[in-house]
Each structure stands twice: as C-alpha cells, then as structure tokens.
C-alpha positions as a Markdown table, in Angstrom:
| # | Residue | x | y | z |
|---|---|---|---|---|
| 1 | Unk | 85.2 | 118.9 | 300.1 |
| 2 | Unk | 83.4 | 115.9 | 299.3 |
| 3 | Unk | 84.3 | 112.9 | 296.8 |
| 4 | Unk | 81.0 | 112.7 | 295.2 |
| 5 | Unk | 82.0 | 112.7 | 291.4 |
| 6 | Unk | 85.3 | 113.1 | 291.7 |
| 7 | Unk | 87.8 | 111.6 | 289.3 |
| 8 | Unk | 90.2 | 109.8 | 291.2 |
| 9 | Unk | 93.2 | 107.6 | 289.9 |
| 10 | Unk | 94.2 | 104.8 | 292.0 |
| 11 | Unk | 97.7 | 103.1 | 291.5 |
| 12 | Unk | 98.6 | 99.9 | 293.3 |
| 13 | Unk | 102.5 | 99.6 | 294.0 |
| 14 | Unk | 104.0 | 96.5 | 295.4 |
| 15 | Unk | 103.9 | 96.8 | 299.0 |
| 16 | Unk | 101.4 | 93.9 | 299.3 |
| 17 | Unk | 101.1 | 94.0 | 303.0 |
| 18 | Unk | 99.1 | 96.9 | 303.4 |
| 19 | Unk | 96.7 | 95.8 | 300.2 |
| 20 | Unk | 94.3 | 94.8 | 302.1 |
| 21 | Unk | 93.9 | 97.9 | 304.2 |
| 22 | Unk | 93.8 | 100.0 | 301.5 |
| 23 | Unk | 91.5 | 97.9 | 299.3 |
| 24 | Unk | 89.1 | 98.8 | 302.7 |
| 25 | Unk | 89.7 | 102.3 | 301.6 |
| 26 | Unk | 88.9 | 102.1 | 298.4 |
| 27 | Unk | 86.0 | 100.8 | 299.1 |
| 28 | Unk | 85.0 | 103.6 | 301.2 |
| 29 | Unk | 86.0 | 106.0 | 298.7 |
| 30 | Unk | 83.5 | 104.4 | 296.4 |
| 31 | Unk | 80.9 | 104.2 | 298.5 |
| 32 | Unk | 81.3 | 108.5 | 298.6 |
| 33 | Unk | 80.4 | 108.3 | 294.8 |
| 34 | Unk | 83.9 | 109.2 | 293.7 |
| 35 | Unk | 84.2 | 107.8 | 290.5 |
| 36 | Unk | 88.1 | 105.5 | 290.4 |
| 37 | Unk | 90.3 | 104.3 | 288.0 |
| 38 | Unk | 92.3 | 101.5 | 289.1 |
| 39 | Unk | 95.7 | 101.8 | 288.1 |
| 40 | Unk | 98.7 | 98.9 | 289.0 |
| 41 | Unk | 101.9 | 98.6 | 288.5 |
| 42 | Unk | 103.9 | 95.8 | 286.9 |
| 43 | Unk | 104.4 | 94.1 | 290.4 |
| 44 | Unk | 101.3 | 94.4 | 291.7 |
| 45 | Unk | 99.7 | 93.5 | 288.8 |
| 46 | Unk | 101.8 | 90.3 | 288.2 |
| 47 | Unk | 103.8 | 88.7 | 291.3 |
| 48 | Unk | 101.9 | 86.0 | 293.8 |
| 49 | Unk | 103.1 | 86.6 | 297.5 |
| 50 | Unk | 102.2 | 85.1 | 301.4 |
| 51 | Unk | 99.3 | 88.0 | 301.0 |
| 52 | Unk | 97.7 | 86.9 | 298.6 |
| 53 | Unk | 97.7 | 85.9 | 294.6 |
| 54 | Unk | 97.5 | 89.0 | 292.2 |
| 55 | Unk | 94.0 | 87.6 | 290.3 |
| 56 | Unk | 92.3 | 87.6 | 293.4 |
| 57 | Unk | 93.2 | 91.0 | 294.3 |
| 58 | Unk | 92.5 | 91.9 | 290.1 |
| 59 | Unk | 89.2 | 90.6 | 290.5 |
| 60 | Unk | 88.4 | 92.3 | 293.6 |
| 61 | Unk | 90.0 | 95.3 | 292.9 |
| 62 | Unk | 88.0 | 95.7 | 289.2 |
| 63 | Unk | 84.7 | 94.4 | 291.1 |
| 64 | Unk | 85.0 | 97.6 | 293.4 |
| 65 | Unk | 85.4 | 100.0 | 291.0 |
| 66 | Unk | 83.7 | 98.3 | 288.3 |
| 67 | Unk | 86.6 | 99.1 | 286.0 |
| 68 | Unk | 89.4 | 97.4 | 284.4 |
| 69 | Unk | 92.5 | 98.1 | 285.9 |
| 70 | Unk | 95.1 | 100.1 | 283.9 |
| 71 | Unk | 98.5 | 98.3 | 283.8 |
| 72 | Unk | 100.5 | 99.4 | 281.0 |
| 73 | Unk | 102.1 | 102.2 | 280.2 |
| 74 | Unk | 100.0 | 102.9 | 277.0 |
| 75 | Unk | 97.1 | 102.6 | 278.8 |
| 76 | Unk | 98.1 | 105.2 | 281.5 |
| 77 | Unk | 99.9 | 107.6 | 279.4 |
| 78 | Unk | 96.5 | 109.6 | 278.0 |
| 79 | Unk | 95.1 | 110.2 | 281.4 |
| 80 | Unk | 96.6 | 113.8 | 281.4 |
| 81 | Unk | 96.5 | 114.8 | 277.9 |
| 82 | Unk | 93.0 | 113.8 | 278.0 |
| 83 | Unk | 92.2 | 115.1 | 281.0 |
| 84 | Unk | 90.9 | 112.1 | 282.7 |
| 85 | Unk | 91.5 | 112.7 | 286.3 |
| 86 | Unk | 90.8 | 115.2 | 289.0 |
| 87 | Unk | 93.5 | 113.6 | 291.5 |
| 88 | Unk | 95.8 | 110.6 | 291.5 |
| 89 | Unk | 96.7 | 108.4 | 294.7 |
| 90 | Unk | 99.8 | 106.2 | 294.7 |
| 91 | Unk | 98.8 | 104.0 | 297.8 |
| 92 | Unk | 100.4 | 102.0 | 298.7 |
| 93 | Unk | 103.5 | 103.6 | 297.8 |
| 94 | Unk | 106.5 | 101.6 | 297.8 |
| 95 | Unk | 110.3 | 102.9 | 298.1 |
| 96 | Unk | 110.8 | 102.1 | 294.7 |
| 97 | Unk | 108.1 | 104.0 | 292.9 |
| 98 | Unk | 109.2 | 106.5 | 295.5 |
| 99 | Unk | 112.5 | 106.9 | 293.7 |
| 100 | Unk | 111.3 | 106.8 | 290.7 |
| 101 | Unk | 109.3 | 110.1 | 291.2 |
| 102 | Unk | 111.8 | 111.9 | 292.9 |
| 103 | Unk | 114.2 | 111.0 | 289.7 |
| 104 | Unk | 111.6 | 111.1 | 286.3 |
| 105 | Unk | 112.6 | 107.6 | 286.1 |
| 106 | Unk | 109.1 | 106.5 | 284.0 |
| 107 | Unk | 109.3 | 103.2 | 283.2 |
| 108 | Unk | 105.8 | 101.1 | 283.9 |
| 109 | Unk | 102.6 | 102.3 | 284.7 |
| 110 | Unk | 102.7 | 103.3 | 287.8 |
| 111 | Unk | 105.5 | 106.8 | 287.5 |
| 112 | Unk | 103.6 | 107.0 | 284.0 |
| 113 | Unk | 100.5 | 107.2 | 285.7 |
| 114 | Unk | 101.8 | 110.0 | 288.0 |
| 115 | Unk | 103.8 | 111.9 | 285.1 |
| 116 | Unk | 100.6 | 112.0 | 282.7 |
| 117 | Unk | 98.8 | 113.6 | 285.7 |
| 118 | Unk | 100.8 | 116.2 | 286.2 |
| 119 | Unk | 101.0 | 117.4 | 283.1 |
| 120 | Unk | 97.7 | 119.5 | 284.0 |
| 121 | Unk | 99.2 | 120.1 | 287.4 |
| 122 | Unk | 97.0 | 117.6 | 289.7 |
| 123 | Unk | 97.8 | 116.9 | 292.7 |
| 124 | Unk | 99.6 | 113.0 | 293.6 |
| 125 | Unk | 98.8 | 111.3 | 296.7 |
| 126 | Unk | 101.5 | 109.6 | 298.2 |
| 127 | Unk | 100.9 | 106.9 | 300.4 |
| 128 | Unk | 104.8 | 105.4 | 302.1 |
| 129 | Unk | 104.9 | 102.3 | 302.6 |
| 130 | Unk | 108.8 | 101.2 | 302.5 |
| 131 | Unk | 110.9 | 99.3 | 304.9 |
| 132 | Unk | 113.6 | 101.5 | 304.4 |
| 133 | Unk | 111.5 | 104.9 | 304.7 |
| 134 | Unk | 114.6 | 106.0 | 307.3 |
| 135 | Unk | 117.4 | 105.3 | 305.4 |
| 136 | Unk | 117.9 | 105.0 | 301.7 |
| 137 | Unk | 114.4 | 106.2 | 300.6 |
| 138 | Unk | 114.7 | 109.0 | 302.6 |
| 139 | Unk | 116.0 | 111.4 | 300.1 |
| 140 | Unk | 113.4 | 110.5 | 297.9 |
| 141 | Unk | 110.7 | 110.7 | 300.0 |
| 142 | Unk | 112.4 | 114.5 | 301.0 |
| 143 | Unk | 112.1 | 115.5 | 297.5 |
| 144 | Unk | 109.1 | 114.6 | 297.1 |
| 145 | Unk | 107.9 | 116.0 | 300.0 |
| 146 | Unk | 109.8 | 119.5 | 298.8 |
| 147 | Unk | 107.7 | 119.5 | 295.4 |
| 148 | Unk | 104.7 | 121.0 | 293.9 |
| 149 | Unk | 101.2 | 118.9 | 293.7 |
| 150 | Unk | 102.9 | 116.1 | 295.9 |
| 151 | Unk | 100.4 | 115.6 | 299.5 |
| 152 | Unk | 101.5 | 112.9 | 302.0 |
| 153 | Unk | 98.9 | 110.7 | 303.7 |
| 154 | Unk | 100.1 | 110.8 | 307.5 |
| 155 | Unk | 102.9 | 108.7 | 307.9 |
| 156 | Unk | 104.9 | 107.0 | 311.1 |
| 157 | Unk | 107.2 | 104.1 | 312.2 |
| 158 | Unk | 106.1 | 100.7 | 311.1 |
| 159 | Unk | 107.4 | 98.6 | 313.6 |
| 160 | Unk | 110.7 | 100.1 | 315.3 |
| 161 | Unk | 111.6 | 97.7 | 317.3 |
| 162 | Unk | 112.0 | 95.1 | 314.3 |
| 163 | Unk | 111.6 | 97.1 | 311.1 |
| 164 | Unk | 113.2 | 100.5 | 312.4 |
| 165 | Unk | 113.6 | 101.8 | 309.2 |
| 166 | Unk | 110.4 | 101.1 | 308.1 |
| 167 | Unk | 107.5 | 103.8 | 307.4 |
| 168 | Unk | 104.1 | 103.3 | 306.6 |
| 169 | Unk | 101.0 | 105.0 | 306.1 |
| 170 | Unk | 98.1 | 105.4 | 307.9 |
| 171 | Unk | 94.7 | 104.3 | 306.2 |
| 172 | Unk | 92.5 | 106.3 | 307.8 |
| 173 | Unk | 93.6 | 109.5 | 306.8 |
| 174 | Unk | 93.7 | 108.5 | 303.3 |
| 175 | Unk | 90.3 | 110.2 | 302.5 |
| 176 | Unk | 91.0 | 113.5 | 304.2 |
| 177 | Unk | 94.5 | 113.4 | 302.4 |
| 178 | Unk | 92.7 | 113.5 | 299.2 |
| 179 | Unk | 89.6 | 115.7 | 300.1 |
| 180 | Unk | 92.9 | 118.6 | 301.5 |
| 181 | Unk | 94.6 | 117.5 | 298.5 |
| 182 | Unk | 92.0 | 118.7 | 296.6 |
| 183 | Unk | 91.9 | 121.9 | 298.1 |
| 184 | Unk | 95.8 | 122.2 | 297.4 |
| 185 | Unk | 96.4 | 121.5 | 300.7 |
| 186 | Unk | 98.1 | 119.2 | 303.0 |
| 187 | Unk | 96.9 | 117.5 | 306.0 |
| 188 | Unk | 98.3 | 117.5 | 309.1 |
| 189 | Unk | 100.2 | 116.1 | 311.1 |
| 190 | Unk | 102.8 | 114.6 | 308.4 |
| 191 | Unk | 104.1 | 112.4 | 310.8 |
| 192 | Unk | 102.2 | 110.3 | 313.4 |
C-alpha cells in the first residue's frame, strides 16, 4: 500500500535519543506524499536535553510537515470525532506513554492523541523505545501487544551489555509498519 495521501498522525514522546532517527523518517514519509500531523507530547514539546533543545526540533519538525505541531490536549482531542486521521504513529514511544495506553491513563496529548483515534477504530503505531522495555514496561508493552488496532514497529535489545533492559525500535521498518498497519496487519518479525 502506498502513503501517497494518507493521513498520518505523528506523536513525538520523550525518548529524545532516537529524535533524530526518526525525524529522518519522517522525512521520508513526507517525501511519499503522505500528508502528517505533528503531534508532541508535553515533554517533548517542552524539556532541553544533551540531544538537542526542543525549538530546534519545533522548528524542524513544523518545517517538515509544514504544520504546526499539536501539543495540547484540546488540540488533539477532535482528531477522531472529526475524523482527521487515517493512522496514528507514537514514535518514538517511551515506557511512559507505554503505560499510559495499556492503563486509559489520558492525561497530555500524546494518550489523547491515541484515544481520539481510536474512537473510529484506527490503527496506533507503536514505536518502543524504553530503557526498561525488559522489566517494568514489559506488562505494558504485553498488553498492548494483546489489543486490537495496536502494530509494533520491529523491535530488539538496545544495548545488552550496558542497557540490558533496554528495547528500542528499528527505524527502518517504520514505513512498512504503517503501510501493514494499514492493511490491518502486522509486520514481521516483532522482535529483531
């Protein structure tokens, strides 16, 4: 299936080291005429870190896309009810908004963002990104795994020699995620 006019949400969570690889993705995804909403949450949107400064990833992110990004919850909540959206991606994906899904915990943007969505029973791209993928977030990850409209983007071992717990995704596969997604399927493998 191709992306060409496709209405894709994008959410941003704050796993800031893999921005960059999937802002390289995005880009891609534009450049297959899919049309994106940006989408981040309150941490992304808001917190400075050793990757970078959240304007400069703001600006670059609302260059992209030539939209503003969403990042309240008032702003994300009609994307459903108005049937704005073919698909929504949550990449990256942290541990946090992780549990938040698994639990109907909606409080910011980004679980808003995913809730509004499936009301018309889209289908949520997950992206993991968590450094405890292999412990705590587990469960959550399990659940979501279990659930209805809910496709992984391959997934492995960060780094187990130093992180063991850690999981993240793999950007390349992002794309064919959403094009299997679309097709209510998911890709595999899961895990890489």
């Amino acid at each position: 299936m191709k992306l060409e006019g496709k209405r894709i949400g994008f959410v941003f969570t704050g796993s800031f080291c893999t921005f960059r690889k999937t802002i390289d993705q995005l880009k891609n995804i534009i450049e297959l005429k899919a049309e994106v909403l940006p989408i981040m949450s309150n941490n992304s949107y808001t917190m400075d870190t050793k990757f970078g400064k959240a304007q400069d990833f703001i600006d670059e992110i609302e260059e992209v896309t030539g939209r503003k990004i969403l990042h309240t919850i008032q702003e994300v909540e009609p994307l459903g009810p108005k049937d704005m959206l073919d698909i929504i991606v949550v990449a990256p994906a942290t541990g946090n908004t992780i549990a938040k899904l698994a639990n109907d915990i909606v409080d910011g943007p980004a679980p808003m963002a995913v809730k509004s969505v499936l009301r018309r029973e889209r289908p949520v791209v997950i992206a993991v990104s968590t450094n405890n993928g292999l412990s705590a977030s587990g469960e959550n990850i399990g659940k979501l795994l279990n659930r209805k409209h809910y496709y992984f983007v391959p997934f492995k071992q960060d780094n187990p020699i130093t992180k063991p717990r850690s999981l993240v995704f793999d950007p390349t596969y992002l794309i064919k995620t959403i094009e299997y997604a679309l097709d209510g399927e998911q890709i595999q493998p899961i895990l890489l």
